[in-house]
py3Dmol code that shows the C-alpha trace and the ligand (Angstrom):
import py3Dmol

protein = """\
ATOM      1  CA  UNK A   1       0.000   0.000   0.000  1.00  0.00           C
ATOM      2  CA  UNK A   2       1.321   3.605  -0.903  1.00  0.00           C
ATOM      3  CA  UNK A   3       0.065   6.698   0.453  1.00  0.00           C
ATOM      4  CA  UNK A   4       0.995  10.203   1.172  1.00  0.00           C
ATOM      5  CA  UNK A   5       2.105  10.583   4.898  1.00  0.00           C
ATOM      6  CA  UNK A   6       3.820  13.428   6.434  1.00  0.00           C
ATOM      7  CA  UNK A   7       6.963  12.744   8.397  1.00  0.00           C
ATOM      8  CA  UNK A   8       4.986  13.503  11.610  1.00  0.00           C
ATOM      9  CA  UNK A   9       2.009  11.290  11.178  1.00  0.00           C
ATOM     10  CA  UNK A  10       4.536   8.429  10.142  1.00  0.00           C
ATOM     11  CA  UNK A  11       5.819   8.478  14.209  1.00  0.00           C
ATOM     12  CA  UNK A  12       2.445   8.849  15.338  1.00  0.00           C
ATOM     13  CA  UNK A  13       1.694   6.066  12.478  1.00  0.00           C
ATOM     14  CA  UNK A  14       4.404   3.367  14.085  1.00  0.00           C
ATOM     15  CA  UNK A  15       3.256   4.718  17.725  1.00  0.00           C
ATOM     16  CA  UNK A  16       0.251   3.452  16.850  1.00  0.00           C
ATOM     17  CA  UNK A  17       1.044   0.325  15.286  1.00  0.00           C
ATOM     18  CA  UNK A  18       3.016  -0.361  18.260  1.00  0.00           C
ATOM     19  CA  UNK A  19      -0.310   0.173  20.070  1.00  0.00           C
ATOM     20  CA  UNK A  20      -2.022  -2.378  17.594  1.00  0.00           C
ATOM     21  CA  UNK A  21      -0.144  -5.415  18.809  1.00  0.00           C
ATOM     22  CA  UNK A  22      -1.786  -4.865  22.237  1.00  0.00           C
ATOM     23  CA  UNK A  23      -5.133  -4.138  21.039  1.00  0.00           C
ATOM     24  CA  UNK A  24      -5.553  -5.769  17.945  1.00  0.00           C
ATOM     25  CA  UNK A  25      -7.810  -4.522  14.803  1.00  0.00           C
ATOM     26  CA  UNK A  26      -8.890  -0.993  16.953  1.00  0.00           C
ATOM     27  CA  UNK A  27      -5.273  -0.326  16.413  1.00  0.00           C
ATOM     28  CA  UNK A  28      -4.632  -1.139  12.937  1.00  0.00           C
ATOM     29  CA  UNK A  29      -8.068   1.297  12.623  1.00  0.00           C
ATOM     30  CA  UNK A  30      -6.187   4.006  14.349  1.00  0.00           C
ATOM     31  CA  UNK A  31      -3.090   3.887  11.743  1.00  0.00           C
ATOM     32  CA  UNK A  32      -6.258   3.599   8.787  1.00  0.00           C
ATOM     33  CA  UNK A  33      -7.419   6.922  10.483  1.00  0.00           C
ATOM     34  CA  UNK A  34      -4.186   8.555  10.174  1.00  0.00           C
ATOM     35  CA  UNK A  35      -3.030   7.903   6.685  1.00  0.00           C
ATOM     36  CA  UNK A  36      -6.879   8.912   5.639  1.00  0.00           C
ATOM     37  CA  UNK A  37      -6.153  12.259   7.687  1.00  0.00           C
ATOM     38  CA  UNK A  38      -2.754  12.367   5.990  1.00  0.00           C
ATOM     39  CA  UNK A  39      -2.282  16.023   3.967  1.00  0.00           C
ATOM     40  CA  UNK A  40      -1.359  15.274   0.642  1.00  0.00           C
ATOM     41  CA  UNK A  41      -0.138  18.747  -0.264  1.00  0.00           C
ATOM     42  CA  UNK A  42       3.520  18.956   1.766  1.00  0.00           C
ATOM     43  CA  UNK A  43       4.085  15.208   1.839  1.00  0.00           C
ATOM     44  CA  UNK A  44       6.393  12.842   0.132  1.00  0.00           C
ATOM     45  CA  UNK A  45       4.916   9.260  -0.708  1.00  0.00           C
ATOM     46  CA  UNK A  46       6.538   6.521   1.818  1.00  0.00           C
ATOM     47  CA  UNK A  47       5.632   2.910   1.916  1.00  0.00           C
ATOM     48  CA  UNK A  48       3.952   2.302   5.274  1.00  0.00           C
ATOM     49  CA  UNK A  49       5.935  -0.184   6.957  1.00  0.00           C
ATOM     50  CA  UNK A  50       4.043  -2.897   8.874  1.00  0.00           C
ATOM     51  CA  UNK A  51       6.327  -2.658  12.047  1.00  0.00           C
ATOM     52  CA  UNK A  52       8.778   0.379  12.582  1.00  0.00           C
ATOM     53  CA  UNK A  53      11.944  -0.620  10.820  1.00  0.00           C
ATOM     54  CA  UNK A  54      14.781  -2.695  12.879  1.00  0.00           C
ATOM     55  CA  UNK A  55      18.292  -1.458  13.235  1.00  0.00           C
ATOM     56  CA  UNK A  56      20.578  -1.823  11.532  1.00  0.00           C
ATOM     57  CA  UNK A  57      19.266  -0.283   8.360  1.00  0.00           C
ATOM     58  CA  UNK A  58      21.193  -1.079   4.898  1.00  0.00           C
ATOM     59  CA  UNK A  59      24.362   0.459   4.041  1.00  0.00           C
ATOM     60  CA  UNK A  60      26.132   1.005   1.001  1.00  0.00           C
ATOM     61  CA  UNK A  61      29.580   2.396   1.330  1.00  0.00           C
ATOM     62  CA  UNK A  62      29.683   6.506   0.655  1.00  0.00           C
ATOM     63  CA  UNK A  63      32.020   9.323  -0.874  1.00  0.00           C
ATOM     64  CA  UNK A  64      33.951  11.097   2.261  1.00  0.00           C
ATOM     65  CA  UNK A  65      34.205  14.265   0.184  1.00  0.00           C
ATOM     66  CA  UNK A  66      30.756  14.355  -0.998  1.00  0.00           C
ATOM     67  CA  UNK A  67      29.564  13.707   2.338  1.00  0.00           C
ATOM     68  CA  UNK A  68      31.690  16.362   3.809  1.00  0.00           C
ATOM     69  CA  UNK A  69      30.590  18.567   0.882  1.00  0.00           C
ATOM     70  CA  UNK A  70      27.036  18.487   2.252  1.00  0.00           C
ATOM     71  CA  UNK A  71      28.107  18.936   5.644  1.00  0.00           C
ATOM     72  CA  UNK A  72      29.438  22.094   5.488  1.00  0.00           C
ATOM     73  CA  UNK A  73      26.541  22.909   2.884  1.00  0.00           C
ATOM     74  CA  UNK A  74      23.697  21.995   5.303  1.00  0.00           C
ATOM     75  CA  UNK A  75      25.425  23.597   8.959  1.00  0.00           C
ATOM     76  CA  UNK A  76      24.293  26.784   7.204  1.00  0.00           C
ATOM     77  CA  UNK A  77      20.521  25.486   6.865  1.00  0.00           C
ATOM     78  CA  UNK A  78      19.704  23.939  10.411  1.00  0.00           C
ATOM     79  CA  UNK A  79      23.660  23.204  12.052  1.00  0.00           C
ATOM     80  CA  UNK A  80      26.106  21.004  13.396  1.00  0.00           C
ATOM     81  CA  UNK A  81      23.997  18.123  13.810  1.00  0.00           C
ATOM     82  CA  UNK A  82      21.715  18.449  11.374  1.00  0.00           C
ATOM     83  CA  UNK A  83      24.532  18.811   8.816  1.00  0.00           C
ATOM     84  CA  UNK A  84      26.465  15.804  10.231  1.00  0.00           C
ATOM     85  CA  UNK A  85      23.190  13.480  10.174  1.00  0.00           C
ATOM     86  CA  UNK A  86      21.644  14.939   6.490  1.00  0.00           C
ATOM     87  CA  UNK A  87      25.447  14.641   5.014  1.00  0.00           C
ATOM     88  CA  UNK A  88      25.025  10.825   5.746  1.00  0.00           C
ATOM     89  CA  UNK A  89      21.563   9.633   5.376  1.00  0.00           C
ATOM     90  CA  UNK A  90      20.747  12.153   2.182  1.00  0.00           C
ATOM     91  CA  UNK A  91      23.207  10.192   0.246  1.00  0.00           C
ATOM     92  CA  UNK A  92      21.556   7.224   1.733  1.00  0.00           C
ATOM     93  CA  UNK A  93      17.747   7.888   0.783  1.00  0.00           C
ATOM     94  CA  UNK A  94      19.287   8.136  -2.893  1.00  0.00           C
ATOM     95  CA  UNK A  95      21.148   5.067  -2.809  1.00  0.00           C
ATOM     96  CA  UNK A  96      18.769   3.035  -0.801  1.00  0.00           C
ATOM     97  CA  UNK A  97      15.438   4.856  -0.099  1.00  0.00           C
ATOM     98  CA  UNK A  98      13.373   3.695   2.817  1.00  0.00           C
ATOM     99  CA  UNK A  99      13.832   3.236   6.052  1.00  0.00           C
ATOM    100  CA  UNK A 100      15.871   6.244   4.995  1.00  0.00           C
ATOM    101  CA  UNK A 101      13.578   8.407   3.203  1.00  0.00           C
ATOM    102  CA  UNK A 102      11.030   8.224   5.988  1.00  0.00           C
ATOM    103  CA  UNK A 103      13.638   9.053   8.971  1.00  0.00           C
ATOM    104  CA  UNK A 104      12.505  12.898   9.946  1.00  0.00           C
ATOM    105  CA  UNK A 105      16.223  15.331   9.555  1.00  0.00           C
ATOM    106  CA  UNK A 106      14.667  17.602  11.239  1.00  0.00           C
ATOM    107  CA  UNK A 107      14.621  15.553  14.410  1.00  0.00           C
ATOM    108  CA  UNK A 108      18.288  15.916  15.052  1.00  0.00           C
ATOM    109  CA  UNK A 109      18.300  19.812  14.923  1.00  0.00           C
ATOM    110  CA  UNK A 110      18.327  20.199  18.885  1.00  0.00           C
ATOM    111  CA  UNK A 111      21.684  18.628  19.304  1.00  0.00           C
ATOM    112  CA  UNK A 112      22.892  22.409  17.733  1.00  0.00           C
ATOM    113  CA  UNK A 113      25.503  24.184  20.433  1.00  0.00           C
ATOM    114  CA  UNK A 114      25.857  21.015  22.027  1.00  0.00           C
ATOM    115  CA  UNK A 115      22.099  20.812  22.784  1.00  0.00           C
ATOM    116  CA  UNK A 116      20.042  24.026  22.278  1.00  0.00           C
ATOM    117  CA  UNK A 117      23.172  26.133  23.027  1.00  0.00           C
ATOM    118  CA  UNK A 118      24.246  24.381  26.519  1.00  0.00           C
ATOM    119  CA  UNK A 119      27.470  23.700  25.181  1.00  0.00           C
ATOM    120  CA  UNK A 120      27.081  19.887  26.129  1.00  0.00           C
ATOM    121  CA  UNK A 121      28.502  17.411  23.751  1.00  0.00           C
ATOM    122  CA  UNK A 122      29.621  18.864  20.487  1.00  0.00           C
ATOM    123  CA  UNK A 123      26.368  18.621  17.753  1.00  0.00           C
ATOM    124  CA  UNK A 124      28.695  17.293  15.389  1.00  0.00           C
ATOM    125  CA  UNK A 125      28.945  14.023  17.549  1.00  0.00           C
ATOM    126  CA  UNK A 126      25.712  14.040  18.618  1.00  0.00           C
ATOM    127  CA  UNK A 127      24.422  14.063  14.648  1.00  0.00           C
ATOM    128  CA  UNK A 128      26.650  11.336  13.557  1.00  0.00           C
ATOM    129  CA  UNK A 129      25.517   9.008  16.924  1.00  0.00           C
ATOM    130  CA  UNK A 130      22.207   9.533  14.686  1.00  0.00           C
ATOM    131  CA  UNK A 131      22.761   7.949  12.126  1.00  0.00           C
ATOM    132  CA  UNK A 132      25.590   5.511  13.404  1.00  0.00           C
ATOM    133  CA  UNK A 133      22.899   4.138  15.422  1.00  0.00           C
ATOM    134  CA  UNK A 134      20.803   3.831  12.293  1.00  0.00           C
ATOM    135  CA  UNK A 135      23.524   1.886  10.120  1.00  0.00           C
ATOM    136  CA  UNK A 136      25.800   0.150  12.659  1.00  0.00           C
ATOM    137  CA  UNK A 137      23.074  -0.467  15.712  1.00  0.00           C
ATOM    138  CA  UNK A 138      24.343  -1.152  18.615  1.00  0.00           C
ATOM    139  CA  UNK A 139      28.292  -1.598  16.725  1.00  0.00           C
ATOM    140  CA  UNK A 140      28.024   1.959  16.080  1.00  0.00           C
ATOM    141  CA  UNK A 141      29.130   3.219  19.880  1.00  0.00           C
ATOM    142  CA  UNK A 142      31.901   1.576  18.929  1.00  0.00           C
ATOM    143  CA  UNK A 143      32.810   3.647  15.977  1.00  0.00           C
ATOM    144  CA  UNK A 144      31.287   6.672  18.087  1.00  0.00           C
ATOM    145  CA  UNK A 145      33.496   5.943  20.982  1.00  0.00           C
ATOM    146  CA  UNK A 146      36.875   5.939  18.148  1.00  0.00           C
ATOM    147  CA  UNK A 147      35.017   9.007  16.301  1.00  0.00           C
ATOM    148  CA  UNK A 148      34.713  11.397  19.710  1.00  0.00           C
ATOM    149  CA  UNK A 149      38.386  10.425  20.593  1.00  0.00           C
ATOM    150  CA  UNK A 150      39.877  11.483  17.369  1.00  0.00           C
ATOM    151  CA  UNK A 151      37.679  14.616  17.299  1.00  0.00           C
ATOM    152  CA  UNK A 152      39.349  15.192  20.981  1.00  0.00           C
ATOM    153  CA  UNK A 153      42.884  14.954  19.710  1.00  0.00           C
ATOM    154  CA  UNK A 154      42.313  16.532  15.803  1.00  0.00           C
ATOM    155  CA  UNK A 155      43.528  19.447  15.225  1.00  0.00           C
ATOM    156  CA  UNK A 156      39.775  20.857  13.430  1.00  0.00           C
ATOM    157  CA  UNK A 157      38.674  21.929  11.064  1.00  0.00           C
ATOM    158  CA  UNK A 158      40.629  20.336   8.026  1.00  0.00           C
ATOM    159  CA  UNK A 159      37.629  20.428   5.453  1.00  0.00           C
ATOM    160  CA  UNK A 160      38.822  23.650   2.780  1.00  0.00           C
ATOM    161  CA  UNK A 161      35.052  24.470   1.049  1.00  0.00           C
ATOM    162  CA  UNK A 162      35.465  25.405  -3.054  1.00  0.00           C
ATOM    163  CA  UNK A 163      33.789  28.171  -1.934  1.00  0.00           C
ATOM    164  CA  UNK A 164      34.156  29.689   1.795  1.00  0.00           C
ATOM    165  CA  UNK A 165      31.506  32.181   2.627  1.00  0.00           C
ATOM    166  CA  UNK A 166      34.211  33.222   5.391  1.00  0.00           C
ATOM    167  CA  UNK A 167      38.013  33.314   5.713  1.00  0.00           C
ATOM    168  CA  UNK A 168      39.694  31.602   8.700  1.00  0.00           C
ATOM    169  CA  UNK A 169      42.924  31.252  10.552  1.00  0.00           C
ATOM    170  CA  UNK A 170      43.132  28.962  12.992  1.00  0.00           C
ATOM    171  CA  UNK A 171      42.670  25.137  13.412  1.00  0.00           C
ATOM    172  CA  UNK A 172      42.499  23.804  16.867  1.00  0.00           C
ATOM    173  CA  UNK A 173      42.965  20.832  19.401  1.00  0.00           C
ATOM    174  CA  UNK A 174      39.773  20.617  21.660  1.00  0.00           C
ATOM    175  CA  UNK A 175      41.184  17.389  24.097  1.00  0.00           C
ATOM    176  CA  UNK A 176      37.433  17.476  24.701  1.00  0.00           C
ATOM    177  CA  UNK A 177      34.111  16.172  22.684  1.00  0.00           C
ATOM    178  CA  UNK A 178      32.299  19.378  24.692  1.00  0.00           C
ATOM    179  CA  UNK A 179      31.020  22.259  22.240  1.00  0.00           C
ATOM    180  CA  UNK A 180      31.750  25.129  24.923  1.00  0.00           C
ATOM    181  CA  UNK A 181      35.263  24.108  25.152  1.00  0.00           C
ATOM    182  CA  UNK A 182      36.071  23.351  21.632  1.00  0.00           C
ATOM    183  CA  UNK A 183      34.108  26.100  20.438  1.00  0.00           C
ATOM    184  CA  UNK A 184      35.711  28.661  23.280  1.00  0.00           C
ATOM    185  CA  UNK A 185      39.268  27.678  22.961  1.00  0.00           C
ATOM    186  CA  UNK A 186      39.184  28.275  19.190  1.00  0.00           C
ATOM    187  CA  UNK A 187      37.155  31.526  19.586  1.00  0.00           C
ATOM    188  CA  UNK A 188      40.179  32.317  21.873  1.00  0.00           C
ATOM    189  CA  UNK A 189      42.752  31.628  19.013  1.00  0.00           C
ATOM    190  CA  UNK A 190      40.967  32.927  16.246  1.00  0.00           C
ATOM    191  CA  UNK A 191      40.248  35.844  18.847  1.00  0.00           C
ATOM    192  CA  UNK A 192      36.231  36.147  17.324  1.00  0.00           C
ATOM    193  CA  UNK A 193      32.883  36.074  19.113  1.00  0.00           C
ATOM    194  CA  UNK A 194      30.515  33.528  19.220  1.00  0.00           C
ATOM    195  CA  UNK A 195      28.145  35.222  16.223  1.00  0.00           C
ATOM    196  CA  UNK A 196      30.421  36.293  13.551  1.00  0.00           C
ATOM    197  CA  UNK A 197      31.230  34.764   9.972  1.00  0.00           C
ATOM    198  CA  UNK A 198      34.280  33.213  11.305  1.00  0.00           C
ATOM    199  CA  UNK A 199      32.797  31.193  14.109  1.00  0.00           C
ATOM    200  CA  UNK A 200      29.978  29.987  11.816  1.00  0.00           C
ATOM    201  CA  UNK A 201      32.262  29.191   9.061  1.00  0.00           C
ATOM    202  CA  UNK A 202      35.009  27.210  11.603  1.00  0.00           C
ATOM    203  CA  UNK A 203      31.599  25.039  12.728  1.00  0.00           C
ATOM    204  CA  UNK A 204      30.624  24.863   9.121  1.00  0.00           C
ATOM    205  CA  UNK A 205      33.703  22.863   8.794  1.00  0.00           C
ATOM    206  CA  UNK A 206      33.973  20.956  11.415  1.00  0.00           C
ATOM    207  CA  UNK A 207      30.950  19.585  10.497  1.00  0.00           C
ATOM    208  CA  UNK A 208      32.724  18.310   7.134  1.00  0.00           C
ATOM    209  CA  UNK A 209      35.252  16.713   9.361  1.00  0.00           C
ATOM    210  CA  UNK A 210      33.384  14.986  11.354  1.00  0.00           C
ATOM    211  CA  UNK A 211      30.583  13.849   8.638  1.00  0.00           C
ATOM    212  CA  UNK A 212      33.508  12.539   6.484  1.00  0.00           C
ATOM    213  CA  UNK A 213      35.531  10.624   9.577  1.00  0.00           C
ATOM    214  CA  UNK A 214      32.416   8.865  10.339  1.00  0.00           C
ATOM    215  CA  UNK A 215      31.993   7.950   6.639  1.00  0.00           C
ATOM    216  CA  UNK A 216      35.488   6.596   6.747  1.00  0.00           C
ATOM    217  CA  UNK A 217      34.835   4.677  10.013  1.00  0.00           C
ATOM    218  CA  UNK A 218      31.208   3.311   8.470  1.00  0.00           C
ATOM    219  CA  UNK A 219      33.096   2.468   4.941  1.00  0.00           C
ATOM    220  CA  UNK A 220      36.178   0.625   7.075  1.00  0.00           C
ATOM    221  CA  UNK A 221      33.215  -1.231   9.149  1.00  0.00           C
ATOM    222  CA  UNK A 222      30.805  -2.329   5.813  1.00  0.00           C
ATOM    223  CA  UNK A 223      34.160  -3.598   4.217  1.00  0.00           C
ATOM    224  CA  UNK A 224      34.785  -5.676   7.902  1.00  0.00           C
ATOM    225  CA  UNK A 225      38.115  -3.931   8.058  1.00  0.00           C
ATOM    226  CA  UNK A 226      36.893  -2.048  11.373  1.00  0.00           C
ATOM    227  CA  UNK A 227      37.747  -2.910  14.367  1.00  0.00           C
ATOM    228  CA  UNK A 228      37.450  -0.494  17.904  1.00  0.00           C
ATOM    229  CA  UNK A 229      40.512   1.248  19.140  1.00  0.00           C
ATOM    230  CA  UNK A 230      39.584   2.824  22.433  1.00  0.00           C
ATOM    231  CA  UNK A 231      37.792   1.111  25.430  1.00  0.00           C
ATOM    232  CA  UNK A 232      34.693   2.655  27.325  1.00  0.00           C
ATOM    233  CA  UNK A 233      35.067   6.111  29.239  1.00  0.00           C
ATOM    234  CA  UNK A 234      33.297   4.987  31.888  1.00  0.00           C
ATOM    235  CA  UNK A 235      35.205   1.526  32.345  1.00  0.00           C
ATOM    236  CA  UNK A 236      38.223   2.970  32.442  1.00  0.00           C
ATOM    237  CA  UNK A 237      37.542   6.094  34.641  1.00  0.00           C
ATOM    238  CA  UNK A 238      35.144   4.270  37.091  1.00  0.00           C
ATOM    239  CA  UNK A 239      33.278   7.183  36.232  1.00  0.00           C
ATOM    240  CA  UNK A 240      31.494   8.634  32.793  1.00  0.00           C
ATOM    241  CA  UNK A 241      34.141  11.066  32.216  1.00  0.00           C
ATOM    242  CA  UNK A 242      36.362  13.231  29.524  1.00  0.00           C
ATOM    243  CA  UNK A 243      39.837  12.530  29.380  1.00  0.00           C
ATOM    244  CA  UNK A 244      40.928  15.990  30.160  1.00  0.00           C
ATOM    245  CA  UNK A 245      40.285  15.666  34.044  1.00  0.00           C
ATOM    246  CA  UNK A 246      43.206  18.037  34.852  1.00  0.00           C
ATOM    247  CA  UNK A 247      41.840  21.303  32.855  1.00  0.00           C
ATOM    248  CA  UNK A 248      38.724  20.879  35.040  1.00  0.00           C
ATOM    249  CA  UNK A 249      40.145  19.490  38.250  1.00  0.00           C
ATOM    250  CA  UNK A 250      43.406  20.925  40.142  1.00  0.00           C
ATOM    251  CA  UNK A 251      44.485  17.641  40.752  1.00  0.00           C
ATOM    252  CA  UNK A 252      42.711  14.045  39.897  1.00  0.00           C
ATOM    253  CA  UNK A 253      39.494  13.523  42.100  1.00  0.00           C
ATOM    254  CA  UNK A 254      39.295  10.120  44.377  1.00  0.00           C
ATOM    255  CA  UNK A 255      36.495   8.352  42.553  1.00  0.00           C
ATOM    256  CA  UNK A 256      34.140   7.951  45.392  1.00  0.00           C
ATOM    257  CA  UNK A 257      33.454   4.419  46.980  1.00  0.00           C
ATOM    258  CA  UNK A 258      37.056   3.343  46.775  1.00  0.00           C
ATOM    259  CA  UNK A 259      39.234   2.562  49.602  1.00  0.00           C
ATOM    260  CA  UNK A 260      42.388   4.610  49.284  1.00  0.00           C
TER     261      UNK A 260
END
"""
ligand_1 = """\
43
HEC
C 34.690 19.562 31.760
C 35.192 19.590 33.113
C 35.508 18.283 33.758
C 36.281 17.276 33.288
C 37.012 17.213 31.976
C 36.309 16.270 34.303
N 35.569 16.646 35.360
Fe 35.222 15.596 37.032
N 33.972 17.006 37.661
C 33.781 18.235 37.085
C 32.935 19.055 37.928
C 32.533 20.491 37.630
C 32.613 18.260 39.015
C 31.765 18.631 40.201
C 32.526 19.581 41.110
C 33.696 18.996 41.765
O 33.542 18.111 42.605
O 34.835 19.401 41.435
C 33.273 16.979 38.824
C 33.179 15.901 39.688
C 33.945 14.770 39.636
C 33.950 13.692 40.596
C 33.050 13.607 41.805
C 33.859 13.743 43.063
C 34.597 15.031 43.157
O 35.781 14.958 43.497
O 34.026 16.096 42.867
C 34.873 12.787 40.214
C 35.278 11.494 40.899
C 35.458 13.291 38.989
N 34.863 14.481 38.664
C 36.458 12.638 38.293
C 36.925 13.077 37.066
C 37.880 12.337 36.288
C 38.600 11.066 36.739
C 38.040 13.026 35.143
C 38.905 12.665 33.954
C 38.871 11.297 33.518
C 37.159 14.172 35.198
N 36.508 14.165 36.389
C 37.025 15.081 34.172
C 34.288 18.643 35.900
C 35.075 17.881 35.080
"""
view = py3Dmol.view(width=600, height=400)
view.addModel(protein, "pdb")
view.setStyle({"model": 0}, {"cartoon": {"style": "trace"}})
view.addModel(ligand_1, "xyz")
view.setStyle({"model": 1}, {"stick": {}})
view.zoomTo()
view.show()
């Protein structure tokens, strides 16, 4: 069956299909309901899928530079994690099509300024765990883990656009995944505020880099070439941590509960 759905009434669709399994044909009735109520003007057709679609979803192996390309294209449309998300699955809907085409970009937008500005894990990490998630499943916090450690110890950005809608100096080591801090310290190099060309243009960027590393981590991991580097944060801090204790701490906390 093909109809017109929009994005939103596909979630409330697969809500309610979930709902059908516990109460039979009045929820199958409910989805009926919704694609009837669907509005056919600002929707694209998608196949309604009988059960919301397992992870991992299909892969085919993608361009780094093309990817990147649309990256730094798309951080000037909704921002880092949009950019980092759309640069991967947009490929993806063309190559594939559904689940793709029915997963809702605009979904990911929060995760700009490391959450709505709180300056909380960088956007451009928080867009590719997006669509990691979607490829690799539950293999992908693996190649999330290895992606947020190089973009710790990178000096970023490395991505040169054909066409830079600002000029920039400065590239910069963050030794941490956190958006105020790798944001701030390059501010501080480049010696820019927050809302100017440059700072736009250096997150612009960034969000090539990181786009295209996670394309090279996902192309590694399709050919089975991949396998992880670092171990988990929390394992081997006994605590969910950064690595960069000492630029937070004076000297290196006693994790609490141990006997010293
Ligand atoms: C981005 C800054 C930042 C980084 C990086 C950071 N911490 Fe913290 N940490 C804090 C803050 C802020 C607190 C709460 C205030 C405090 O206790 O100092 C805290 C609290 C803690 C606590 C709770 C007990 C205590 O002493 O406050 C432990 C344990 C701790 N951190 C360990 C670590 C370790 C180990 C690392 C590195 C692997 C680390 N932290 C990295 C900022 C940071």
């Amino acid at each position: 069956m093909k109809v017109k759905l929009t994005r939103r009434e596909f979630v409330i669709g697969s809500a309610g299909f979930t709902t059908g399994i516990a109460i039979g044909s009045q929820g199958l009735n409910i989805i009926k309901n919704l694609i009837t109520s669907a509005d056919k003007e600002t929707s694209r057709p998608i196949k309604v899928a009988n059960k919301p679609p397992l992870l991992p979803w299909p892969y085919k192996k993608l361009d780094p530079e093309k990817v990147a390309k649309i990256a730094y294209e798309n951080w000037y449309k909704e921002f880092c994690a949009y950019a980092v998300t759309s640069a991967i699955l947009l490929p993806l809907c063309k190559e594939i099509g559904e689940p793709y085409t029915s997963f809702p970009l605009e979904s990911v937008r929060w995760g700009h300024g490391g959450v709505v500005g709180w300056g909380t894990t960088c956007g451009t990490l928080l867009g590719a765990g997006f669509a990691l998630s979607l490829i690799a499943g539950k293999e992908g916090e693996n190649i999330l883990n290895d992606l947020i450690y190089w973009y710790t110890k990178s000096e970023l950005p490395i991505y040169e656009p054909e066409n830079p809608k600002a000029r920039i100096r400065n590239r910069n080591k963050s030794n941490s995944p956190l958006c105020h801090i790798s944001v701030g310290k390059w501010m501080k190099k480049e010696d820019v505020r927050f809302y100017t060309l440059e700072r736009k243009e250096r997150c612009a960027r960034l969000s090539a880099d990181v786009a295209s590393k996670t394309v090279k981590l996902l192309n590694e991991w399709k050919d089975g070439k991949y396998t992880p580097v670092h171990k988990s944060q929390a394992k081997t801090h006994q605590i969910t941590a950064q690595n960069n204790c000492l630029e937070c701490h004076r000297s290196l906390p006693i994790i609490p509960g141990t006997k010293m």
